[in-house]
N, C-alpha and C positions, 0 to 999 in steps of 0.2 A: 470545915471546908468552906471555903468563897465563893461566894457566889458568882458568878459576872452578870454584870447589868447588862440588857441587852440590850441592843441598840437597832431598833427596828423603823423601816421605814413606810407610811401611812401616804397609803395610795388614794387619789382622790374619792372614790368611790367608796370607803370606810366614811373619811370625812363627812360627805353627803350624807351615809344614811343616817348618821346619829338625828336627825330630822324627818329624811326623806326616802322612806323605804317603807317596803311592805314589814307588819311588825315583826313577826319572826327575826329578820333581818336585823330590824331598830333593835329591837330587843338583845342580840349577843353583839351587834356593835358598840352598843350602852354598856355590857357586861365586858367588852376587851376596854374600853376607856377607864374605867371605874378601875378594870385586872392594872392596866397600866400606873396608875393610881399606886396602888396600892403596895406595887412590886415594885416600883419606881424603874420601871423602863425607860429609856432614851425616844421619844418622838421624834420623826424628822418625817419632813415633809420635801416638797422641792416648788421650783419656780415653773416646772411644767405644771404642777396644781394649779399652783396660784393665775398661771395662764388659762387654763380649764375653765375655773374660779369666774374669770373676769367676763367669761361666753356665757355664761350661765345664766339666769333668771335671777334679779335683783333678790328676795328675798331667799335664794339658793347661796347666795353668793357671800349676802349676810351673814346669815346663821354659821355657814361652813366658815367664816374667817373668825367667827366669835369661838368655835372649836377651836379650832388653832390655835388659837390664844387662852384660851379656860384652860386646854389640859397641855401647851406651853411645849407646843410643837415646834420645833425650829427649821427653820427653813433652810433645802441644801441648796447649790447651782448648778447649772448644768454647767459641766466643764467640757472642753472643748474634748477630750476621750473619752468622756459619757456619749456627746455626741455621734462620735464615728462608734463608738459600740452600737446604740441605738440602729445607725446604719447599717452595720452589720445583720443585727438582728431583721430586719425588713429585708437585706440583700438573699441572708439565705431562708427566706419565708417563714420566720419565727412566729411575726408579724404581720400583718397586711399594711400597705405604705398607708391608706387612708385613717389608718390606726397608729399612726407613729408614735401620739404620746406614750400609748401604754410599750412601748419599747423602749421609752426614754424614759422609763420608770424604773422600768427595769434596769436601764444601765446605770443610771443614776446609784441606784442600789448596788450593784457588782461593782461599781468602778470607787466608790465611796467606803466598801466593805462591811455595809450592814450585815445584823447573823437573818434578819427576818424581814420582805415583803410580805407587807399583808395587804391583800384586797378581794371585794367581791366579785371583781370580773370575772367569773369564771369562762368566757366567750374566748378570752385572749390573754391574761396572764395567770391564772391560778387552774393551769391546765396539764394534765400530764405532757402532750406533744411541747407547750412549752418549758416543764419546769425541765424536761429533759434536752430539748434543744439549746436551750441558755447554758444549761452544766457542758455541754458538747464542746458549744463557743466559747465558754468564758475559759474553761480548762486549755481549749487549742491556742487561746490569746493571752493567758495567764492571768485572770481575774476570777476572785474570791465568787461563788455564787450563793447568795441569800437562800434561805428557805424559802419558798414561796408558796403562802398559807392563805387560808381564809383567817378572820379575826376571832372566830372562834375555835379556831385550832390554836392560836397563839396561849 
């Protein structure tokens, strides 16, 4: 049997904690890096990270772009029906608007056709109200929806 590679997309808050979390945390974000390694999964990041990235505190900002690059994250864009997705997602309260990236994370992800988000937010996108409202929109709009795990579910 074949495998398929997955192709999974690493939300910023993964990224971060490989440094900056409490350890538990560090500890199986380290163990899904290393998993990804080893299985040779597809990394992908996007340009709302990287915007994230750039607010963040110098040595946050650092460390997390030298991820990205050590374990050879590629970077997606937001495309302009990522974006009205994203808006979607805020319009019918997926999301909170003050929280828009983590909506543009997600669309990023459904509109791109990753099989997996991962992230540790559990506040706003690794949440049943959301994994369930995004399958609601994405199926009513016809886009594919990601898994949306923590990194050690992955």
């Amino acid at each position: 049997m074949i495998k398929k590679q997955l192709k999974i997309y690493v939300e910023n808050s993964v990224i971060s904690a490989y440094h900056f979390a409490p350890r538990l945390i560090l500890v199986e974000t380290r163990r899904f890096f290393e998993r990804a390694v080893r299985e040779k999964y597809e990394l992908y990041t996007s340009d709302v990270t990287l915007a994230e990235l750039d607010k963040a505190r110098k040595e946050v900002k650092e460390k997390s772009l030298k991820i990205i690059e050590t374990f050879n994250v590629k970077i997606a864009s937001m495309a302009v029906e990522a974006r009205d997705l994203a808006d979607e997602y805020v319009k019918r309260g997926v999301i909170p608007a003050r929280y828009r990236p983590d909506a543009e994370h997600i669309a990023i992800a459904s509109v791109l056709g990753f099989d997996v988000l991962t992230s540790w937010n559990l506040t706003h996108i690794v949440k049943l109200k959301t994994k369930r409202m995004v399958q609601f929109i994405n199926e009513d709009l016809g886009y594919p929806t990601p898994e949306i795990v923590r990194p050690d579910e992955v």
